[in-house]
Every structure is written in C-alpha cells, then in structure tokens.
C-alpha positions in Angstrom: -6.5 -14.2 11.5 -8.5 -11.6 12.6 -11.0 -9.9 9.9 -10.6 -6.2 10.1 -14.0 -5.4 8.6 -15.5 -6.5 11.5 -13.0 -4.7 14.1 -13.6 -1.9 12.4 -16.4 0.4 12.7 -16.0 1.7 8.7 -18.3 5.3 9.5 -15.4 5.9 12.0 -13.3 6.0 9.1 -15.7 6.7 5.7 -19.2 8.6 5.3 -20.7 8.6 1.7 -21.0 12.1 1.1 -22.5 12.5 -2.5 -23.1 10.6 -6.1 -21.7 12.5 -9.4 -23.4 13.0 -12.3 -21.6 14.0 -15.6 -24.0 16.2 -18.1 -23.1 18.2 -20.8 -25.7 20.9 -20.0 -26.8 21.5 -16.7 -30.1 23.5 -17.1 -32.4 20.0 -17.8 -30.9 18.3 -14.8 -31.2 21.7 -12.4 -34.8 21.3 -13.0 -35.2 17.4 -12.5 -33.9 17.9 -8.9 -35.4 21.2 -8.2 -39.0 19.5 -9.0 -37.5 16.6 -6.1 -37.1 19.3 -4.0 -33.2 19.3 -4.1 -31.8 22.8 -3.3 -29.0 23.7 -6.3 -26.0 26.1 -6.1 -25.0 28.5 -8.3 -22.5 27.2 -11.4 -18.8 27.1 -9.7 -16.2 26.7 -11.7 -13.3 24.7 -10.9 -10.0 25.4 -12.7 -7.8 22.9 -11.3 -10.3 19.7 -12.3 -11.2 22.0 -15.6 -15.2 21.6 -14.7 -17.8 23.6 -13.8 -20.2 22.3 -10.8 -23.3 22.4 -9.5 -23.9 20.8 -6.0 -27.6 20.0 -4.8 -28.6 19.3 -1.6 -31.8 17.3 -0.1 -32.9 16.3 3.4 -34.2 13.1 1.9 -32.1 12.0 -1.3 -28.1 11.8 -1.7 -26.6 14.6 -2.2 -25.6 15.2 -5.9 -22.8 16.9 -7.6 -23.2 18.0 -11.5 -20.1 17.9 -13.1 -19.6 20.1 -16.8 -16.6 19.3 -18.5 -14.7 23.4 -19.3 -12.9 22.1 -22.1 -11.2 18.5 -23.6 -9.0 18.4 -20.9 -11.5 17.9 -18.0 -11.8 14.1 -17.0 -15.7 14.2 -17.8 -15.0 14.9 -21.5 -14.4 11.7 -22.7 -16.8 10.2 -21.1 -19.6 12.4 -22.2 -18.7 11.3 -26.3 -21.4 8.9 -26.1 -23.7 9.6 -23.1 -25.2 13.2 -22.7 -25.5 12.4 -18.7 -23.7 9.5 -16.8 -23.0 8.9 -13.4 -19.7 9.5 -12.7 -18.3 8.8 -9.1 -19.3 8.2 -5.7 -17.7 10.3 -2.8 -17.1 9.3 0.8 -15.8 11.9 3.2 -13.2 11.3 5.7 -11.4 12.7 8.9 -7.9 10.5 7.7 -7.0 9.8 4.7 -4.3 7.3 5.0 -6.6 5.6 7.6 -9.4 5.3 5.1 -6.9 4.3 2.3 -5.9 1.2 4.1 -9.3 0.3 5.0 -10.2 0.3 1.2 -7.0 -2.0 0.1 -8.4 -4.8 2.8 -10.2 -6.3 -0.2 -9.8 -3.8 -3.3 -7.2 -2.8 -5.3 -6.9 1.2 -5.3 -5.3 3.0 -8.9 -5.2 6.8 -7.6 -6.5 8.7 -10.6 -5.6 12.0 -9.1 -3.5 12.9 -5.9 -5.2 15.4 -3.5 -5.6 18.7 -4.4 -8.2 21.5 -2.7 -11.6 21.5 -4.5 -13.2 25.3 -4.6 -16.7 23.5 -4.4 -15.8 22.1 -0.8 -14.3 25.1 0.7 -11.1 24.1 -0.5 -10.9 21.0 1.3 -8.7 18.4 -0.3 -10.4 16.0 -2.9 -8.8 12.9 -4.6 -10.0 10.0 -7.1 -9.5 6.7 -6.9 -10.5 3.7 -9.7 -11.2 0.6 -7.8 -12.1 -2.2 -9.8 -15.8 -4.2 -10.6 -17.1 -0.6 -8.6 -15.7 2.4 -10.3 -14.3 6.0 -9.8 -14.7 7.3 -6.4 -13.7 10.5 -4.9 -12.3 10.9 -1.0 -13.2 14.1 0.2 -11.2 14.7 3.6 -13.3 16.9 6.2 -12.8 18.3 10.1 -16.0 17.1 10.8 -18.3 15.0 9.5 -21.3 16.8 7.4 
C-alpha cells in the first residue's frame, strides 16, 4: 500500500495562511500586535459570517485574524460566554479544494461546519470551516495564487 503522505508534496495542495483569535473587544488586542509590529486593518464587517474582523499582518509572526461576534448568531458568540479572547481556528489556503479535502480525510475525519461562501475580508474569495477532531476548527481559504 502506498502511503500518500509521502507521495504527496502537502504545500502543493495546503499553505497555512493565518491563526484566528475570537475577542469580544478589539481595541486591547489591536495594540498587543501593533507593539509586535503587526500592521492591522480597518474593522470589516462581514454580514454573511455575522462578525466583524480585523486582519493583521507581519513579516515575521503568523498572520492573525480578529474575529467580533455582530450579534448571537455569529459562530464566535458562544464561545466567547466564558473566555473574553480564544483562539479560534487555523486557516490553510488552497488552489483546489476538493484536492485538499481528500488529502485531509487520509487520516482525519472532516464535519464541514459551513459550506463555502465568499468572505469580504479575502476579496471575496471562497472560505469554508471544517471541525476535525483531537485538532479543532479550521478554515480553507481557496486562492489563485498562493500569498
């Protein structure tokens, strides 16, 4: 049997592209990664995931993405009950989809939390979520080219 993790190069198929952090306020954590030296957007809201999000960038840490919760029906409110900030998910870009789907369910078992659906904060690029067990919620964010 041949092992596919080894036939396949996986940053052919997956790049990690940022780490989420859920916060009920942004303004504290804006100024932790400013004084890191991370560049921070504006506040974006996104109607279709009901958050608003700040993305900050750095030439020598991850990316991260804030993620405020617009009302009860955003995914992050139930989370944030107990926890003022938590991380949330981990997001991998890809060129295919499918292709990276399939690579994931070699050894994992993939629940899709929510189908694609274009995310304002990526140029409207598709985004979906996907619990995998004993690692969490992560996001695929499908891209032309790889950032």
């Amino acid at each position: 049997m041949i092992d596919m993790q080894q036939v396949i190069n996986v940053s052919d198929i997956l790049q990690f592209h940022h780490i989420a952090v859920a916060v009920k306020s942004f303004e504290k954590s804006i100024i932790y990664y400013k004084n890191l030296g991370y560049e921070c957007s504006d506040i974006i809201v996104d109607e279709l995931q009901n958050v608003e999000l700040v993305y900050c960038k750095s030439s020598t840490f991850p990316n991260i993405e804030l993620v405020k919760p617009i009302n009860e029906n955003s995914p992050v409110f139930k989370i944030l009950q107990k926890n003022d900030t938590l991380i949330y998910h981990q997001c991998y870009q890809t060129k295919n989809l499918n292709k990276a789907l399939e690579y994931l369910k070699i050894d994992n078992k993939l629940f899709c939390i929510s189908k694609p659906k274009p995310a304002i904060l990526f140029g409207n690029k598709n985004v979906s979520f996907y619990q995998i067990p004993n690692v969490g919620l992560i996001e695929i964010l499908e891209v032309d080219i790889y950032e």
